[in-house]
C-alpha positions as a Markdown table, in Angstrom:
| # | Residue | x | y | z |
|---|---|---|---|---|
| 1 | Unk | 19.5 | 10.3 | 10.5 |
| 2 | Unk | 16.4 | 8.0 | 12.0 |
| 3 | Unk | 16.7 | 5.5 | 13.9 |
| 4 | Unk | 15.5 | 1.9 | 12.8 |
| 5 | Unk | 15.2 | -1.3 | 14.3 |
| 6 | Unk | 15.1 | -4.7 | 12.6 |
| 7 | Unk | 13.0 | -7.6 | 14.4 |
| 8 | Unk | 12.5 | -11.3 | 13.2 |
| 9 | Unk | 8.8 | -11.4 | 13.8 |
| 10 | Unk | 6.5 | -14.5 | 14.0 |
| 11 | Unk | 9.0 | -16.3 | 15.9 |
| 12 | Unk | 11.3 | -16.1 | 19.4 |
| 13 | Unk | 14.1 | -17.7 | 17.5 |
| 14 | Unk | 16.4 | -15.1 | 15.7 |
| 15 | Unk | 17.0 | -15.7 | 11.6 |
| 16 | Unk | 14.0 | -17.6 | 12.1 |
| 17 | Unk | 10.3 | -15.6 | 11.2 |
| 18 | Unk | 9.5 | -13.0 | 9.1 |
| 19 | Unk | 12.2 | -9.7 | 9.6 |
| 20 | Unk | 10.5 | -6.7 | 9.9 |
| 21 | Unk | 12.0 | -3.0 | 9.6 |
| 22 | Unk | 10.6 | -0.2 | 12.0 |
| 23 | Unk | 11.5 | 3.3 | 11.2 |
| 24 | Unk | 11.2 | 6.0 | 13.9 |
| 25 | Unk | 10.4 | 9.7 | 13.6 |
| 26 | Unk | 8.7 | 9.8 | 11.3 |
| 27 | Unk | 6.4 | 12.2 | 10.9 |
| 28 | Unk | 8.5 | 14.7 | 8.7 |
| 29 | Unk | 9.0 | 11.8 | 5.8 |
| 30 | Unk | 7.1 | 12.0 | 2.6 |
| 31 | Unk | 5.5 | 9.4 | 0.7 |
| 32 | Unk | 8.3 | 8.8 | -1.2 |
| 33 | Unk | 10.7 | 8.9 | 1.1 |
| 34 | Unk | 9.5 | 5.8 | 3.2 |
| 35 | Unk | 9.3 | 4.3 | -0.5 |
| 36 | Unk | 12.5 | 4.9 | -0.9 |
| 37 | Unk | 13.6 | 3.5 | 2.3 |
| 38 | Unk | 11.6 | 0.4 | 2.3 |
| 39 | Unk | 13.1 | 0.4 | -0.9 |
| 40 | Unk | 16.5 | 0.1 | 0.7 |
| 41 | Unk | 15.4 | -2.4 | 3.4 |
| 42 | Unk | 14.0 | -4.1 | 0.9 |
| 43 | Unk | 12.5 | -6.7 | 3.2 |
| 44 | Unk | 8.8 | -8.1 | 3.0 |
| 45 | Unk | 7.3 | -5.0 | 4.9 |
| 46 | Unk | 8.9 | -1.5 | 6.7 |
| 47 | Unk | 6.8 | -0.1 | 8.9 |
| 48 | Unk | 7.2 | 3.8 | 9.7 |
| 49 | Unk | 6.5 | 5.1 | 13.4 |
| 50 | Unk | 4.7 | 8.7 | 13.6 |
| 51 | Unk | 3.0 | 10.8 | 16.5 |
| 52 | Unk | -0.8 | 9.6 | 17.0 |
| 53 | Unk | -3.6 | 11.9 | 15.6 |
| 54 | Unk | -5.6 | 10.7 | 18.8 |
| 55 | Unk | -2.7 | 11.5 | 22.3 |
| 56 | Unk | -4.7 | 8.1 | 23.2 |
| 57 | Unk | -3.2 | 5.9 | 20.5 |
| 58 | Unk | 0.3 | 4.6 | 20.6 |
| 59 | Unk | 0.9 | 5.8 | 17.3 |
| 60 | Unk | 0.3 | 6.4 | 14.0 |
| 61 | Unk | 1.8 | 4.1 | 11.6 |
| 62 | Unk | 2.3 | 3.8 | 7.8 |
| 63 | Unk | 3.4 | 0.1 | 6.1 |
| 64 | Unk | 5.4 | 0.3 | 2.9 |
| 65 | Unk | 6.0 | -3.1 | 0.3 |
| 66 | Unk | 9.5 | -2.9 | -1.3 |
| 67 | Unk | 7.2 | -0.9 | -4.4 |
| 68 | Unk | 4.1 | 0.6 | -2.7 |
| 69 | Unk | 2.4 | 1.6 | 0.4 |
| 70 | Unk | -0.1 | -1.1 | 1.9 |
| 71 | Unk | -3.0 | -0.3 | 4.4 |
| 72 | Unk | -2.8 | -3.1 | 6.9 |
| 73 | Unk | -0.3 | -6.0 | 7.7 |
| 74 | Unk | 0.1 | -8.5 | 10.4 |
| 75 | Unk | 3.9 | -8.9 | 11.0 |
| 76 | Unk | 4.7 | -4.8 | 10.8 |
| 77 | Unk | 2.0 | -4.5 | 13.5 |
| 78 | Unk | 3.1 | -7.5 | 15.8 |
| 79 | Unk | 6.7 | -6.6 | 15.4 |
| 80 | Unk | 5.5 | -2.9 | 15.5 |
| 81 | Unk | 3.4 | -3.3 | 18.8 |
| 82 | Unk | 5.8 | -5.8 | 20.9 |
| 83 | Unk | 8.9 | -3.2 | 19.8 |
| 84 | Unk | 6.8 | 0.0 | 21.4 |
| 85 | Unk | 4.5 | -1.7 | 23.9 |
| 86 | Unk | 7.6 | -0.8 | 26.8 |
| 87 | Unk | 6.2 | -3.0 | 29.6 |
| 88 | Unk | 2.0 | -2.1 | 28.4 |
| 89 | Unk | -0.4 | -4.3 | 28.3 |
| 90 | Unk | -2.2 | -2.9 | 25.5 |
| 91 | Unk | -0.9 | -1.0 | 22.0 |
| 92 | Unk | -3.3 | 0.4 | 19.7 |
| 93 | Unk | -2.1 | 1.6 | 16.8 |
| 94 | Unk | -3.6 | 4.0 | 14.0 |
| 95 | Unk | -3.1 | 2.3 | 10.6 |
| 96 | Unk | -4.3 | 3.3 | 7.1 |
| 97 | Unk | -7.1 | 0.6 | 7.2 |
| 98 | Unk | -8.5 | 1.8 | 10.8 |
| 99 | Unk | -7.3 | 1.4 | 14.2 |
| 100 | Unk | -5.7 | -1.8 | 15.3 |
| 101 | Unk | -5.7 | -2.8 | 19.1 |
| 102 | Unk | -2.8 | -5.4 | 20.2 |
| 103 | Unk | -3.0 | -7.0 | 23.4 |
| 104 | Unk | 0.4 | -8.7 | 25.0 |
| 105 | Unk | 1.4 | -11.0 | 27.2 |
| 106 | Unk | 4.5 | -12.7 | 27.7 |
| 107 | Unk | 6.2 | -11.6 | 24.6 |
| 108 | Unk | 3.3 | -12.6 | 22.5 |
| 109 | Unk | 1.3 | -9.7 | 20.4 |
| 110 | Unk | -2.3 | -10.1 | 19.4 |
| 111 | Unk | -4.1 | -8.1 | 17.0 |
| 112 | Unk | -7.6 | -7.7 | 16.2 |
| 113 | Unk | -8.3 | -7.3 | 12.3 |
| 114 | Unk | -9.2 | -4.2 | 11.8 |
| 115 | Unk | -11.8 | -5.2 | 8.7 |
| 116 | Unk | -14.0 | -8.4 | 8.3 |
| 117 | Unk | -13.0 | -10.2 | 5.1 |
| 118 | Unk | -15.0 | -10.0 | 2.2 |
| 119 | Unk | -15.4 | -12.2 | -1.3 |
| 120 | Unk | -14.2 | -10.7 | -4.5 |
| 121 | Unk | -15.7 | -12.2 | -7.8 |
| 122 | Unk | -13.3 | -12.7 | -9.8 |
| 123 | Unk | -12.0 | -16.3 | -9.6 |
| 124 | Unk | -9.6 | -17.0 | -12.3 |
| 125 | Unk | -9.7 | -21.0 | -13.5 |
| 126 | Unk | -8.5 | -23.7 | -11.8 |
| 127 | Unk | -6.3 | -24.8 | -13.8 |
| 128 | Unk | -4.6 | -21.8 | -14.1 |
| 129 | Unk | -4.0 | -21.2 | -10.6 |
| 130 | Unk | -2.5 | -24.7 | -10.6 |
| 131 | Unk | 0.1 | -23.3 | -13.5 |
| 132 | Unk | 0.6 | -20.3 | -11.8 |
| 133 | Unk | 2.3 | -22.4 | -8.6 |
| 134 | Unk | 3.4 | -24.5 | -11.1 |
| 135 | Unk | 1.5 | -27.8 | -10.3 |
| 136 | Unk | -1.2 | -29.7 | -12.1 |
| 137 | Unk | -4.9 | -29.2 | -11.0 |
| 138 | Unk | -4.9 | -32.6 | -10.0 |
| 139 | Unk | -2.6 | -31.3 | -7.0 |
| 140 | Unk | -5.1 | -28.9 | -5.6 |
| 141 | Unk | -8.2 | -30.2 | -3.6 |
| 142 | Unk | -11.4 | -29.7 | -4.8 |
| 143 | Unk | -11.8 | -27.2 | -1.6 |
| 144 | Unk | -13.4 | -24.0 | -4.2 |
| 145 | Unk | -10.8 | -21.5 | -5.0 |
| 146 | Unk | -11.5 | -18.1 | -3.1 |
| 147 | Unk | -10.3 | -14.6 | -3.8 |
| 148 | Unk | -10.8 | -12.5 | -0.5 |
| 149 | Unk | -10.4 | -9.0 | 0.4 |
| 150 | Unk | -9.6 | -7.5 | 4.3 |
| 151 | Unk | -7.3 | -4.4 | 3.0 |
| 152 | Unk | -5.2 | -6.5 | 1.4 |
| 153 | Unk | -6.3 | -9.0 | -0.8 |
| 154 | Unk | -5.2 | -13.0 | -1.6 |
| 155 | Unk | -6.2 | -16.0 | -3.8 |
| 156 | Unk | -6.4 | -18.9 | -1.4 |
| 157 | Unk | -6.0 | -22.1 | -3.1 |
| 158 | Unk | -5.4 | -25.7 | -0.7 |
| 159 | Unk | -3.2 | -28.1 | -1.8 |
| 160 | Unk | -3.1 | -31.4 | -1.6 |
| 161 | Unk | -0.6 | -32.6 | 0.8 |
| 162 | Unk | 2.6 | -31.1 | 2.3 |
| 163 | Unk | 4.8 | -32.8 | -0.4 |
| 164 | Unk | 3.1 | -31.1 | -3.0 |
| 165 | Unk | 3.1 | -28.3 | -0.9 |
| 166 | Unk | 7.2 | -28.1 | -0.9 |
| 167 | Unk | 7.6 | -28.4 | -5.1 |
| 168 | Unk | 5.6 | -25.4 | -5.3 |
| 169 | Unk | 7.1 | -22.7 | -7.0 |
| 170 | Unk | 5.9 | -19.6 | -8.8 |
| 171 | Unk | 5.5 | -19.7 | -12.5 |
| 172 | Unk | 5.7 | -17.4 | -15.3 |
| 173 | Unk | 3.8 | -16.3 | -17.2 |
| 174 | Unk | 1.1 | -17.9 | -15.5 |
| 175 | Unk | 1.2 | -16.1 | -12.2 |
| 176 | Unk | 0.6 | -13.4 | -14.3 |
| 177 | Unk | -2.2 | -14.4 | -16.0 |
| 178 | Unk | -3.8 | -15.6 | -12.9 |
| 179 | Unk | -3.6 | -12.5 | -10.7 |
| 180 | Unk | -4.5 | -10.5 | -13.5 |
| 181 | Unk | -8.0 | -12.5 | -14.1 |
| 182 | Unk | -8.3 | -12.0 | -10.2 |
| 183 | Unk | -8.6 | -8.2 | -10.1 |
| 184 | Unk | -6.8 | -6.2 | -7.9 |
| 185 | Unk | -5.6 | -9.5 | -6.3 |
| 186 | Unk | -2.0 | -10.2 | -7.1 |
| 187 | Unk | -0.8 | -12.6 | -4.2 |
| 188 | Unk | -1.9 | -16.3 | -3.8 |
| 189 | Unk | -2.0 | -18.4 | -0.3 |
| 190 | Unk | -1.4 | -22.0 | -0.8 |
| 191 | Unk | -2.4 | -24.2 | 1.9 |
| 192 | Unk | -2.6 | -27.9 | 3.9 |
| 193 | Unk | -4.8 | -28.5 | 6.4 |
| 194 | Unk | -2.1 | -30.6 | 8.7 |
| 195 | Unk | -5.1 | -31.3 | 11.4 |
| 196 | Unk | -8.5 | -30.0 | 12.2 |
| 197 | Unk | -7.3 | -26.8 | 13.8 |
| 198 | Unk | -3.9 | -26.6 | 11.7 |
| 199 | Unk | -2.7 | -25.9 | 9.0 |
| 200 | Unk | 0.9 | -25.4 | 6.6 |
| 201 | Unk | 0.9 | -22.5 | 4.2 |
| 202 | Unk | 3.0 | -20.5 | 1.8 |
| 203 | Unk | 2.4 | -16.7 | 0.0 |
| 204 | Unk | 3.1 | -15.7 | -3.2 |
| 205 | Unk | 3.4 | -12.1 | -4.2 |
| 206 | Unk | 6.2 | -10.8 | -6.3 |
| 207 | Unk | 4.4 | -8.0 | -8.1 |
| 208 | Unk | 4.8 | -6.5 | -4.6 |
| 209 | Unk | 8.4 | -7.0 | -4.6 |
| 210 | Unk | 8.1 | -10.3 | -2.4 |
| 211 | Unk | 8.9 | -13.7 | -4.3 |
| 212 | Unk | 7.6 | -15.3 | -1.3 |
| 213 | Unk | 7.0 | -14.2 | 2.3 |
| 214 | Unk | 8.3 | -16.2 | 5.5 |
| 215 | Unk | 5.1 | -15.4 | 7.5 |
| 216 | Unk | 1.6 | -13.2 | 6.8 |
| 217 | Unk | -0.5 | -11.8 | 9.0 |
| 218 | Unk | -3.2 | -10.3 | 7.3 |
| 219 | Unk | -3.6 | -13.3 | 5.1 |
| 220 | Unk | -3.4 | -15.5 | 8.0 |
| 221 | Unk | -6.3 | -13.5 | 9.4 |
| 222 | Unk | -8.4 | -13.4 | 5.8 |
| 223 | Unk | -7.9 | -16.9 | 6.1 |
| 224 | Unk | -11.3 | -16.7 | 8.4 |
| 225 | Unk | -13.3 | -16.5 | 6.0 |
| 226 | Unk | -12.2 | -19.3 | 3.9 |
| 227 | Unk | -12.2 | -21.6 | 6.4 |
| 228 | Unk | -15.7 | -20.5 | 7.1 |
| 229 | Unk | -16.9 | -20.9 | 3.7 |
| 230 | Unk | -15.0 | -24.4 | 3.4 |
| 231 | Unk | -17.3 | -25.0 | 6.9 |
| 232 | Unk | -14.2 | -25.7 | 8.7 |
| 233 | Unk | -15.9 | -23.2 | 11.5 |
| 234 | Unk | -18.7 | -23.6 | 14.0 |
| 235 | Unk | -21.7 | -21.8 | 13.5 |
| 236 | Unk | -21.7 | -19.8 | 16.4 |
| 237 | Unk | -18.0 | -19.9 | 18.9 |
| 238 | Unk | -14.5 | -19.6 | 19.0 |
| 239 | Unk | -12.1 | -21.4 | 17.1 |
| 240 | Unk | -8.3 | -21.4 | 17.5 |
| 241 | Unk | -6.3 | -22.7 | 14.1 |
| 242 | Unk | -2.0 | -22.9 | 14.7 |
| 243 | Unk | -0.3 | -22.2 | 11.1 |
| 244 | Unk | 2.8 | -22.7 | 10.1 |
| 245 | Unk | 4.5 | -20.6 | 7.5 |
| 246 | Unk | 8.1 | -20.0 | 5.9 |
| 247 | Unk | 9.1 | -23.7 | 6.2 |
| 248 | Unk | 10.4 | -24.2 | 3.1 |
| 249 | Unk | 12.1 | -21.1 | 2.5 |
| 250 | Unk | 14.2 | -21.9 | 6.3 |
| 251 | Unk | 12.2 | -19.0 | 7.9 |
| 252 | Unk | 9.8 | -21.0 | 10.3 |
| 253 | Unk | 7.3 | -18.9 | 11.5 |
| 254 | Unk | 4.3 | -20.0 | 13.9 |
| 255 | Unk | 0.8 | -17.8 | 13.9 |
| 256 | Unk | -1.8 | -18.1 | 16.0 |
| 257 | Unk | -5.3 | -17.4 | 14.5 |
| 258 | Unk | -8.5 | -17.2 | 16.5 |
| 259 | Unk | -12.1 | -16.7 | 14.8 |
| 260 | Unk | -15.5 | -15.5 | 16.8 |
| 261 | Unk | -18.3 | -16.8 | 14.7 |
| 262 | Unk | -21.6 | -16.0 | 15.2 |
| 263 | Unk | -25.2 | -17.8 | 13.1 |
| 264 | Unk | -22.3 | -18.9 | 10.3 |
| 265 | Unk | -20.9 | -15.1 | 10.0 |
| 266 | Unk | -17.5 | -13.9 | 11.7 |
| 267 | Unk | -17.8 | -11.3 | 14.1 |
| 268 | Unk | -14.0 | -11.0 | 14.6 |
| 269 | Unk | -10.7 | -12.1 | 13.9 |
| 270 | Unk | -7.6 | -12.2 | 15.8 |
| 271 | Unk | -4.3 | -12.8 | 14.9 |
| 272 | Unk | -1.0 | -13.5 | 17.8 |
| 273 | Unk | 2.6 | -14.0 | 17.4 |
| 274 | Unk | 5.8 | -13.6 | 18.7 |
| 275 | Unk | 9.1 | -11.6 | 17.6 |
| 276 | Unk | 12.8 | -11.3 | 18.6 |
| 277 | Unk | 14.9 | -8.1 | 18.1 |
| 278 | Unk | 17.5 | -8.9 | 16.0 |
| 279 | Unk | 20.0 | -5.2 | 15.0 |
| 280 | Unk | 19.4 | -1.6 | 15.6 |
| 281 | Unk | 20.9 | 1.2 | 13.9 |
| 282 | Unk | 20.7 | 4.7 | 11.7 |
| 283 | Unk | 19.7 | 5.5 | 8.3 |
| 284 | Unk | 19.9 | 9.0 | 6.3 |
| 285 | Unk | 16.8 | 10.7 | 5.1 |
| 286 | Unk | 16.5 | 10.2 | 1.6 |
């Protein structure tokens, strides 16, 4: 039997956030086993804790979707990092996508993005994004539709107001369709800019087994580089942007994403949160 632990991440309130499944002991499971357990949690993201390759690291760690393994994510390594941080200071934590160091204070985990975001090219049409989340193209902003890559990838599309925001919903067969002319993208990140450092936003992604996810890290922290490209940054400083996530689905969560920009490039990205332990408990090796 391991021992798991289930924490409502992205939040201090429990049932609130973004849950989160950590799986301990590891390091004798097979690919297919954590598959097969994620499978069972079935939640957003499991994460699966093994012995570091590096005695300096925290641990090793691999992330698992309900139907594949992903490189990076931001709520497995908050949750992750606040669950074995045991009084530190500091976690670092040996992902697929490259070492990721967490600083903590006062129950809140921050991350540093362990990749820069980068542009894809393919941008499917407008108006077929707009179908996809089942709205007109007349309810999207003229802000240019961006498909962005930092391990994982995302379609980032703003939308006009928060109302419009609510009534989205996915739709088939045009989600499809639109994640199919994106490449390997298959997730979309709908957002309204609530203030000049704030925002509301929702993720789609149910080719990876998630309809719609309470709270996102790693898109939160791909985010950067759309708002630097939509010239929502400074050339050169540090901007702090609150988001808001899971509101319609009853899961509130609150993210905290900070951006170091230097002559109109990002130099690095840093993503913070809270999270709440919410059940502990034992599950048999598949």
């Amino acid at each position: 039997m391991l021992n798991f632990h289930i924490y409502d991440v992205f939040t201090d309130t429990p049932f609130n956030g973004n849950p989160l499944a950590i799986v301990e002991g590891a390091d004798g499971l097979t690919t297919a086993q954590m598959q097969t357990i994620a499978r069972q949690f079935n939640l957003s993201e499991t994460i699966f804790v093994q012995t570091p390759d590096d005695p300096a690291h925290t641990a090793k760690v691999r992330i698992f979707f309900p139907t594949a393994e992903i490189p990076f994510a931001g709520h497995p390594t908050i949750g992750c990092a606040i669950h074995l941080a045991n009084g530190a200071d500091t976690v670092t934590l040996e992902e697929v996508a490259g070492l990721v160091p967490v600083t903590l204070h006062n129950n809140t985990a921050e991350f540093t993005a362990p990749k820069l975001p980068r542009a894809l090219p393919a941008i499917p049409d407008r108006s077929l994004v707009a179908a996809a989340l089942g709205l007109d193209p007349t309810d999207l902003k003229d802000t240019p539709i961006s498909n962005l890559e930092g391990g994982p990838s995302f379609l980032y599309v703003q939308i006009d107001s928060l109302e419009t925001l609510a009534r989205t919903r996915l739709s088939e067969p045009a989600f499809t369709r639109a994640t199919d002319a994106a490449g390997p993208t298959d997730a979309i990140y709908a957002y309204v800019l609530t203030g000049p450092s704030s925002a509301q936003a929702r993720m789609f992604a149910p080719h990876a087994g998630i309809g719609e996810d309470p709270a996102t890290g790693s898109a939160t922290a791909i985010f950067a580089a759309q708002l630097n490209a939509t010239g929502h940054l400074p050339a050169t400083g540090t901007t702090r942007f609150d988001l808001q996530q899971g509101v319609e689905m009853g899961r509130p969560s609150q993210l905290r994403l900070t951006i170091d920009t230097a002559e109109d490039e990002i130099t690095a990205i840093r993503v913070a949160g809270q999270a709440v332990k919410i059940a502990s408990g034992q599950i048999r090796i598949p």
